[in-house]
Biotite code that builds the C-alpha atoms (Angstrom):
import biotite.structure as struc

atoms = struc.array([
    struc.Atom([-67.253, 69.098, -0.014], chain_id="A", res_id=1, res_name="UNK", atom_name="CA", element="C"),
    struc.Atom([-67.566, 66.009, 2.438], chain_id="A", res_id=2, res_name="UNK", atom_name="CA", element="C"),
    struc.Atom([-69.377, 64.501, -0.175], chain_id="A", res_id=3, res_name="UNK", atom_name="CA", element="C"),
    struc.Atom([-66.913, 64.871, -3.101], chain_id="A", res_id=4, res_name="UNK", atom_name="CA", element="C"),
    struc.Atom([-64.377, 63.621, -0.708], chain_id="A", res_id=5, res_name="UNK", atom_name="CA", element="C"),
    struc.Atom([-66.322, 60.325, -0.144], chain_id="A", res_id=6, res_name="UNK", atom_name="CA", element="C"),
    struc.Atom([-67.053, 59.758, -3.337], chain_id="A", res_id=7, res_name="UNK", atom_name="CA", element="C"),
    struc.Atom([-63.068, 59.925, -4.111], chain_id="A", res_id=8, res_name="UNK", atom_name="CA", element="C"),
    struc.Atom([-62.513, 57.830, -1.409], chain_id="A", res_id=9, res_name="UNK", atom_name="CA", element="C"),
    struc.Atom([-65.213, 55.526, -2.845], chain_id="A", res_id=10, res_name="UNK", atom_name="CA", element="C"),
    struc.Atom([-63.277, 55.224, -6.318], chain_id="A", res_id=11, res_name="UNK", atom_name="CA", element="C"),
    struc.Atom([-60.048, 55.242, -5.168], chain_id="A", res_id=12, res_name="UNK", atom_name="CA", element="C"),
    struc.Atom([-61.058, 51.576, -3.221], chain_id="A", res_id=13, res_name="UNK", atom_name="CA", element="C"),
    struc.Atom([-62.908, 50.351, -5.847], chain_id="A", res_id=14, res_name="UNK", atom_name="CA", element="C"),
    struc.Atom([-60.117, 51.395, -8.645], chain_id="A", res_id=15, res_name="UNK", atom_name="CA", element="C"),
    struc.Atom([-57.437, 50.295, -6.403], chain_id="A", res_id=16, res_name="UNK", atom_name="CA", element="C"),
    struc.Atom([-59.557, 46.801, -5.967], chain_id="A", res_id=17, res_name="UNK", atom_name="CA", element="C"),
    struc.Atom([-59.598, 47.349, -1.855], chain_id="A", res_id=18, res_name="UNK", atom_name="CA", element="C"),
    struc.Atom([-62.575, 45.849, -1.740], chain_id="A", res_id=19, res_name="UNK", atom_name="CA", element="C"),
    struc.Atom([-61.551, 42.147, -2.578], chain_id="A", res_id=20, res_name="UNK", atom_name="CA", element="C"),
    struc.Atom([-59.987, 40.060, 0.394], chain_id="A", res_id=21, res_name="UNK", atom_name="CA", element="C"),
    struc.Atom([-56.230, 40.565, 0.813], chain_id="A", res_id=22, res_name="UNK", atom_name="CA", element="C"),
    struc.Atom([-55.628, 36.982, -0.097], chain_id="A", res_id=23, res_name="UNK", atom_name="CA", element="C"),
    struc.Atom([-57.409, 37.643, -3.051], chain_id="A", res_id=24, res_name="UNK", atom_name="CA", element="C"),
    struc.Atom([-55.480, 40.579, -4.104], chain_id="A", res_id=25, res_name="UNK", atom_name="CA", element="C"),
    struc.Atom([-51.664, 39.122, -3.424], chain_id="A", res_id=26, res_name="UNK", atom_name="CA", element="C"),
    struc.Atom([-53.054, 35.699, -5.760], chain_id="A", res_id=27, res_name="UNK", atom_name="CA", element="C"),
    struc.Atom([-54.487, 38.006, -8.581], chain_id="A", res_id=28, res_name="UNK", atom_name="CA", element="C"),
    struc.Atom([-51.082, 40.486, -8.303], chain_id="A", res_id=29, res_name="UNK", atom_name="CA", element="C"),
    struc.Atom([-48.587, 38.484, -7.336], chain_id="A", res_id=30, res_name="UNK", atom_name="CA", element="C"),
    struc.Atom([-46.435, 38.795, -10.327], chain_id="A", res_id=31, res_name="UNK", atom_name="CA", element="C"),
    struc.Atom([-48.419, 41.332, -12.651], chain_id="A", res_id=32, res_name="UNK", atom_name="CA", element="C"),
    struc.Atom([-48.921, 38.614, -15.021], chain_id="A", res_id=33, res_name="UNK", atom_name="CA", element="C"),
    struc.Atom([-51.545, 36.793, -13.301], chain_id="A", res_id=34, res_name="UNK", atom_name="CA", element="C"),
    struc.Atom([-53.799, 39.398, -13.238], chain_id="A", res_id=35, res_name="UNK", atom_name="CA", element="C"),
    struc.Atom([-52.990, 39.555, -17.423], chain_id="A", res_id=36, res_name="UNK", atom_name="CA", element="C"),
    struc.Atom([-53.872, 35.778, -17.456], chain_id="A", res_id=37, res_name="UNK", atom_name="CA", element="C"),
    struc.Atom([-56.966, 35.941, -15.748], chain_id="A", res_id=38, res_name="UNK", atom_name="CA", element="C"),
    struc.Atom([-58.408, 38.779, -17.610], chain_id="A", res_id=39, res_name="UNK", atom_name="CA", element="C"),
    struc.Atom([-57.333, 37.198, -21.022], chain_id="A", res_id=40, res_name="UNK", atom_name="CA", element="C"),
    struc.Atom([-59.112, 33.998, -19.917], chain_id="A", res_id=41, res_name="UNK", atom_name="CA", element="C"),
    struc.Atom([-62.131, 35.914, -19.122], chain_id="A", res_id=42, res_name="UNK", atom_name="CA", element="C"),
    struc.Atom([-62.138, 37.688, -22.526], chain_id="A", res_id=43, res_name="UNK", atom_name="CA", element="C"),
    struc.Atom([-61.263, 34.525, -24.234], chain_id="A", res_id=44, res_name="UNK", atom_name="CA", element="C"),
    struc.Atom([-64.673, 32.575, -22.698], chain_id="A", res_id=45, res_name="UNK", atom_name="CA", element="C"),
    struc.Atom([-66.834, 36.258, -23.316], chain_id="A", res_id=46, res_name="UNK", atom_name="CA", element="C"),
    struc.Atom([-65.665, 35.843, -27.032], chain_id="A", res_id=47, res_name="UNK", atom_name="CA", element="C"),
    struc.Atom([-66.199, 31.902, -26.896], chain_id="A", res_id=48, res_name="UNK", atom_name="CA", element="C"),
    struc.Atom([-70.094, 32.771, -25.238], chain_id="A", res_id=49, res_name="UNK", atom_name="CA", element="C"),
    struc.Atom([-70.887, 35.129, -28.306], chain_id="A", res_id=50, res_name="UNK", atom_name="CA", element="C"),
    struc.Atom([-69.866, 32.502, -30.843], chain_id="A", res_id=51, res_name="UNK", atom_name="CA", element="C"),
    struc.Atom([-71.624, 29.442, -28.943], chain_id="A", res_id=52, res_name="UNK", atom_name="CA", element="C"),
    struc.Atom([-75.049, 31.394, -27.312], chain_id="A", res_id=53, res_name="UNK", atom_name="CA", element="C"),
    struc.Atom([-75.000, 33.794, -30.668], chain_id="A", res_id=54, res_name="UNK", atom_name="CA", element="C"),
    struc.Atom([-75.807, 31.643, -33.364], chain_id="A", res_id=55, res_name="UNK", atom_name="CA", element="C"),
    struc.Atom([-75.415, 31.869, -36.787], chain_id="A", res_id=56, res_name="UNK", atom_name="CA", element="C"),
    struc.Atom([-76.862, 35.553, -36.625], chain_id="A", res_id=57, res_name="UNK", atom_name="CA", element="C"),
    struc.Atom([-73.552, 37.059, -35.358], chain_id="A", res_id=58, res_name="UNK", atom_name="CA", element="C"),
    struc.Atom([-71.879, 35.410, -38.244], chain_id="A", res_id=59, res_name="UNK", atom_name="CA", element="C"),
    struc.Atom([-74.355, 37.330, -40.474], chain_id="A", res_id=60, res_name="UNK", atom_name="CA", element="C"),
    struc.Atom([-72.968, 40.498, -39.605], chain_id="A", res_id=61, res_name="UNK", atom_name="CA", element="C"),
    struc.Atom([-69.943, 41.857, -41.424], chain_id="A", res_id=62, res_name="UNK", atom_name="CA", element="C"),
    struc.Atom([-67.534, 42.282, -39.032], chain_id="A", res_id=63, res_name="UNK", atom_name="CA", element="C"),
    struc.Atom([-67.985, 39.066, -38.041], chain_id="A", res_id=64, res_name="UNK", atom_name="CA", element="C"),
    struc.Atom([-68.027, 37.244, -41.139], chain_id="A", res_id=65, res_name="UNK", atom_name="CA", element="C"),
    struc.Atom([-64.166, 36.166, -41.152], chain_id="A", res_id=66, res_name="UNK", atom_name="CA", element="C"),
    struc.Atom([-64.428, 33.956, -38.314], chain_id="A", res_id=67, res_name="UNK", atom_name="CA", element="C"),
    struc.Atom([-66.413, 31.239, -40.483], chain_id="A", res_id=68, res_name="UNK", atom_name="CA", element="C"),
    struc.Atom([-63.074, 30.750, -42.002], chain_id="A", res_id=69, res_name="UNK", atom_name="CA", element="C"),
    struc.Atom([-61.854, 29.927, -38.795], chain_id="A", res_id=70, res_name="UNK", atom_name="CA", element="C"),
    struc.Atom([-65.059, 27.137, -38.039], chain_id="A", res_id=71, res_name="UNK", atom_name="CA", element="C"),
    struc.Atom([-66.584, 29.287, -34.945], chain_id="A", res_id=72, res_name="UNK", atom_name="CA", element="C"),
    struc.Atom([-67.190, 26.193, -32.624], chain_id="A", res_id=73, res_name="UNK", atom_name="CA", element="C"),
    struc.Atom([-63.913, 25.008, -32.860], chain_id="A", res_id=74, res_name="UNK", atom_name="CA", element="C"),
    struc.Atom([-62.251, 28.504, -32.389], chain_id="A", res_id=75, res_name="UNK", atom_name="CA", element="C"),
    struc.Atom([-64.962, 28.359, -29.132], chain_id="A", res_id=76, res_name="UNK", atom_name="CA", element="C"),
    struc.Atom([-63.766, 25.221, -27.972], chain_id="A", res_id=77, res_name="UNK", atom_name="CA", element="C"),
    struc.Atom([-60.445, 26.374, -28.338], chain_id="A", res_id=78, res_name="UNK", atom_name="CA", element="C"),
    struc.Atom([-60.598, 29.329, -26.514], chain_id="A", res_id=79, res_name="UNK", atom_name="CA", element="C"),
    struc.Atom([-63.024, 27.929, -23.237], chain_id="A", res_id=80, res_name="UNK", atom_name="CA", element="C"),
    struc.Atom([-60.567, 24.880, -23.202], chain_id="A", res_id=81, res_name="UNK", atom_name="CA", element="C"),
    struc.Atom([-57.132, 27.375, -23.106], chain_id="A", res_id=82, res_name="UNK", atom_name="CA", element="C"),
    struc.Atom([-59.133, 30.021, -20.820], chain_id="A", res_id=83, res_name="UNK", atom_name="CA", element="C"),
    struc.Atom([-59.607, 27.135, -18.145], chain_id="A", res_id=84, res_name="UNK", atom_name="CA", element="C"),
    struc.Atom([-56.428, 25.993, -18.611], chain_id="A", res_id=85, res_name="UNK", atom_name="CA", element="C"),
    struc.Atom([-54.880, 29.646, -17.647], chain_id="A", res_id=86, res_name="UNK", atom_name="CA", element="C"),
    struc.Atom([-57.560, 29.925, -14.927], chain_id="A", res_id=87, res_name="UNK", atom_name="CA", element="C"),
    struc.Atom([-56.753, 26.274, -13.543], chain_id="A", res_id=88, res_name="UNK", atom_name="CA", element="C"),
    struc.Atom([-52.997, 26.842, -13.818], chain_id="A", res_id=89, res_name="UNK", atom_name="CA", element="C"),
    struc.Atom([-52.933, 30.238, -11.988], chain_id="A", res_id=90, res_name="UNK", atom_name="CA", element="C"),
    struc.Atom([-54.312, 28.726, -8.356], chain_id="A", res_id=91, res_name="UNK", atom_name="CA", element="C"),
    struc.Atom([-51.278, 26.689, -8.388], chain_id="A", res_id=92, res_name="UNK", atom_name="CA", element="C"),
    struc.Atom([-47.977, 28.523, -6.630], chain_id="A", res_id=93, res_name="UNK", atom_name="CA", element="C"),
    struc.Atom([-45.112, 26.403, -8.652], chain_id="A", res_id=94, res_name="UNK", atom_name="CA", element="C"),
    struc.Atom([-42.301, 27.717, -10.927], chain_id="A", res_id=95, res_name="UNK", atom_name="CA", element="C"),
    struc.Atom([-43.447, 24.644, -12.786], chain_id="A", res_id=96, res_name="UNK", atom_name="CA", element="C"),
    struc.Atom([-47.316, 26.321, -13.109], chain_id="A", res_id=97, res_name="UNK", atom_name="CA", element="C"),
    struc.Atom([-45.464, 29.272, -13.512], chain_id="A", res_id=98, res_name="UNK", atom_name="CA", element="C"),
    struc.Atom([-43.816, 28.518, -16.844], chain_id="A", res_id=99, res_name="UNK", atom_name="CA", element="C"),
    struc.Atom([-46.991, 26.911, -17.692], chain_id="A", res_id=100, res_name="UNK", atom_name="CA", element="C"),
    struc.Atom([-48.553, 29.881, -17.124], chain_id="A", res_id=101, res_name="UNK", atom_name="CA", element="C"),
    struc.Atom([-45.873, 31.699, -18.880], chain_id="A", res_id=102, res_name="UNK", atom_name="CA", element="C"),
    struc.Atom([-46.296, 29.634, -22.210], chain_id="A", res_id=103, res_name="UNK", atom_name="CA", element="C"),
    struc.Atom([-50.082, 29.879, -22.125], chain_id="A", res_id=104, res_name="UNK", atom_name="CA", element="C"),
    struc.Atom([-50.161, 33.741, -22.020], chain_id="A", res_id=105, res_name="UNK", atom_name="CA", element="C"),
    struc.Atom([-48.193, 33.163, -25.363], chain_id="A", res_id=106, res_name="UNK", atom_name="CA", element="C"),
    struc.Atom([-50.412, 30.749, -26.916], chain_id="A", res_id=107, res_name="UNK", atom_name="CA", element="C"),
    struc.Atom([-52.992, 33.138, -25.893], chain_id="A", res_id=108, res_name="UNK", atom_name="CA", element="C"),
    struc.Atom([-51.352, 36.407, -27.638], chain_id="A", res_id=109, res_name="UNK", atom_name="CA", element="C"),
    struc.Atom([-51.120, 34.008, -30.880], chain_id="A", res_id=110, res_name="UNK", atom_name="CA", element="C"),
    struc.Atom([-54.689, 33.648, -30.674], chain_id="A", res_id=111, res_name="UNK", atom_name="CA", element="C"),
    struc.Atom([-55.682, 36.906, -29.785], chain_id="A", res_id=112, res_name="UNK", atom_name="CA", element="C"),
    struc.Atom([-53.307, 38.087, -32.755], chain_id="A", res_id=113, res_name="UNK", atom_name="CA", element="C"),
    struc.Atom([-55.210, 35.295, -34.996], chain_id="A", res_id=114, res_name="UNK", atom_name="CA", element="C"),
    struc.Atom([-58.362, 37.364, -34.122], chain_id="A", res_id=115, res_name="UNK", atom_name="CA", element="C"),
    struc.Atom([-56.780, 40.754, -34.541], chain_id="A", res_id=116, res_name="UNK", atom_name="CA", element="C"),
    struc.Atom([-55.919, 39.237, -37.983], chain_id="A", res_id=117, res_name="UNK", atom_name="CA", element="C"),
    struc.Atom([-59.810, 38.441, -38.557], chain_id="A", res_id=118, res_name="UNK", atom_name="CA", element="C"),
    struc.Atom([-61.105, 41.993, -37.682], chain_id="A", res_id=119, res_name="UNK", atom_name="CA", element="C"),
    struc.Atom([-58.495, 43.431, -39.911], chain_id="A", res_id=120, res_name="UNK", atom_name="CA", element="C"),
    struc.Atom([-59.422, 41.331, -42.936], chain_id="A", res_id=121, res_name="UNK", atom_name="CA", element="C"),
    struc.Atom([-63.002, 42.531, -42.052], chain_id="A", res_id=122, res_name="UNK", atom_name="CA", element="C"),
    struc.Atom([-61.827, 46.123, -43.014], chain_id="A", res_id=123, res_name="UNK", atom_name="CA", element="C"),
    struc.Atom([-63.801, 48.629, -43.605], chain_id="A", res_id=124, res_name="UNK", atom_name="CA", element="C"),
    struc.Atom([-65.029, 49.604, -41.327], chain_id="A", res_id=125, res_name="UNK", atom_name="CA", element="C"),
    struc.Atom([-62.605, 50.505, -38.594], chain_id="A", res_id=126, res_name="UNK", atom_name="CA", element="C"),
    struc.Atom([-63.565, 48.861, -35.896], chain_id="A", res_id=127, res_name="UNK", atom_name="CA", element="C"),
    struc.Atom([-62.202, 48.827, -32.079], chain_id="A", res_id=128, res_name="UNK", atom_name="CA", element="C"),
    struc.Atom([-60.920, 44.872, -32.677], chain_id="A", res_id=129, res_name="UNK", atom_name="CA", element="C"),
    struc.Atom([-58.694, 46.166, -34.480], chain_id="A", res_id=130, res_name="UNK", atom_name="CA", element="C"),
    struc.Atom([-56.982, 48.500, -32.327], chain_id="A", res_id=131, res_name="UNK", atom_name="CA", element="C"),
    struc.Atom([-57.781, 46.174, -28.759], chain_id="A", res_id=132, res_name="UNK", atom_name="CA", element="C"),
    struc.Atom([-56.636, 43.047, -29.654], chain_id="A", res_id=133, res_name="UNK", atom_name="CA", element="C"),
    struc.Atom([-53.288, 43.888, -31.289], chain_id="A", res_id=134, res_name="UNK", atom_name="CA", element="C"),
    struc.Atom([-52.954, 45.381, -27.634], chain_id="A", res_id=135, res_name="UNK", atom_name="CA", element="C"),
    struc.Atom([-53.898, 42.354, -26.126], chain_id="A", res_id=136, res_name="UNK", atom_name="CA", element="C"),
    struc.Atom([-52.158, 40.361, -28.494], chain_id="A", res_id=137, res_name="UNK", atom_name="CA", element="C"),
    struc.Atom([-48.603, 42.489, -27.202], chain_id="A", res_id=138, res_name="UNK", atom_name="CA", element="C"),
    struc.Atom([-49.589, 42.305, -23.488], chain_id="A", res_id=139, res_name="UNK", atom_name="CA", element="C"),
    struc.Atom([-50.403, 38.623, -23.262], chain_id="A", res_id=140, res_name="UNK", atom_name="CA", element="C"),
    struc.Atom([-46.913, 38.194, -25.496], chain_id="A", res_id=141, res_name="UNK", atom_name="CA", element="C"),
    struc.Atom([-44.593, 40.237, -23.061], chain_id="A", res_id=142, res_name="UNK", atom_name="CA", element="C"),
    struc.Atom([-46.386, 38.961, -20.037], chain_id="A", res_id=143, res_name="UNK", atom_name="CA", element="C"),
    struc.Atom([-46.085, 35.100, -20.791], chain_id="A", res_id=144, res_name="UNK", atom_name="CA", element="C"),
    struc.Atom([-41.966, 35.870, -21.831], chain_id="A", res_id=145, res_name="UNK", atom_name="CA", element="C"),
    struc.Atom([-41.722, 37.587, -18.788], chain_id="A", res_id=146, res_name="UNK", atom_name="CA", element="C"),
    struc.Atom([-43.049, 35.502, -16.495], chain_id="A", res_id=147, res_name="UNK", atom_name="CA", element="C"),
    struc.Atom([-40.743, 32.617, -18.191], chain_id="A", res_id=148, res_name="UNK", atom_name="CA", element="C"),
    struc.Atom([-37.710, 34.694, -17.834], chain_id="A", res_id=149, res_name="UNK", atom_name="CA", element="C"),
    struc.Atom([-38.456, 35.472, -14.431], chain_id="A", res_id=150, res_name="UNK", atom_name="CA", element="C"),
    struc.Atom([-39.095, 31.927, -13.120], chain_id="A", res_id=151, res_name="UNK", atom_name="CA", element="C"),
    struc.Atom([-36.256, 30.603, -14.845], chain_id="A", res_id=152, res_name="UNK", atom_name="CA", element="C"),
    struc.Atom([-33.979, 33.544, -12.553], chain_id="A", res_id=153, res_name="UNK", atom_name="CA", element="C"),
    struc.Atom([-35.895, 32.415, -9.690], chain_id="A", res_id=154, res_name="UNK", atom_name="CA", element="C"),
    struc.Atom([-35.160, 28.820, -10.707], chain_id="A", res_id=155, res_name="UNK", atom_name="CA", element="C"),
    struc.Atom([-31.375, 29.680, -11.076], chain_id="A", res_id=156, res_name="UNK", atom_name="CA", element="C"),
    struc.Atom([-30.775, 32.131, -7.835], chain_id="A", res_id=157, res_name="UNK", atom_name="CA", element="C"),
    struc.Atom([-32.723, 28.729, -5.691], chain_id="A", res_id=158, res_name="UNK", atom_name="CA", element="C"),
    struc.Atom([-30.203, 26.390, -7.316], chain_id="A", res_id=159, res_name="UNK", atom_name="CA", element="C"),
    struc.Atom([-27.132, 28.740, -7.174], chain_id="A", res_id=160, res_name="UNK", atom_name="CA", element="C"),
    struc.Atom([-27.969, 28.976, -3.064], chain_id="A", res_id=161, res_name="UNK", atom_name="CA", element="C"),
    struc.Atom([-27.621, 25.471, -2.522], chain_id="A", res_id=162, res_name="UNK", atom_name="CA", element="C"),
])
């Protein structure tokens, strides 16, 4: 019994991320959004790694065949150079960063939703792209107007003080 007990103690800490430094875990949940930034930007330069490291032999697969429309290194370049951009922008505590932030996590959901678009056009099969990245595509959307609409109050309740 001890043992099931440690074990749920175990994955309670790691689920509940108590393992990471406390400064750590205030930056990366600060808002809730940041923590949507950061894993978007992480996604965006795994995607970015299977188009640049892959080759032409992941465009030789079906599913994948759609993204030649949209010229593969450029999409890769595109998405490394607006994943470090998010990643860059989040150290920063500003309302201006913030905003930033904000408008990236929307530029982000457009591309996510661009990709969405590709794994759809790929149909059949039914594949998981098309079901995670319309997800992502909403979460990165709501996030980035969120965190816009919330800096902005901040922006306004600072100024009305004065």
């Amino acid at each position: 019994m001890k043992n099931v007990e440690l074990v749920l103690k175990l994955l309670h800490s790691l689920l509940d991320l108590r393992f990471l430094p406390d400064k750590l875990q205030k930056w990366l949940f600060y808002t809730g959004t940041r923590v949507i930034t950061v894993t978007s930007a992480l996604i965006m330069i795994g995607f970015a790694g299977v188009f640049l490291l892959g080759g032409s032999e992941v465009f030789n697969l079906k599913l994948y065949k759609g993204f030649l429309l949209l010229h593969p290194y450029t999409l890769a370049v595109l998405l490394i150079g607006v994943a470090l951009l998010q990643l860059i922008i989040a150290i920063f505590k500003s309302n201006r960063c913030s905003v930033l932030s904000g408008y990236l996590l929307i530029l982000s959901a457009l591309i996510w939703a661009v990709i969405s678009a590709t794994f759809w056009a790929s149909y059949p099969p039914l594949t998981t792209g098309m079901t995670t990245y319309p997800v992502l595509t909403v979460v990165c959307a709501l996030a980035g107007r969120n965190l816009i609409n919330y800096t902005k109050r901040v922006e306004d309740l600072k100024h009305k003080g004065r």
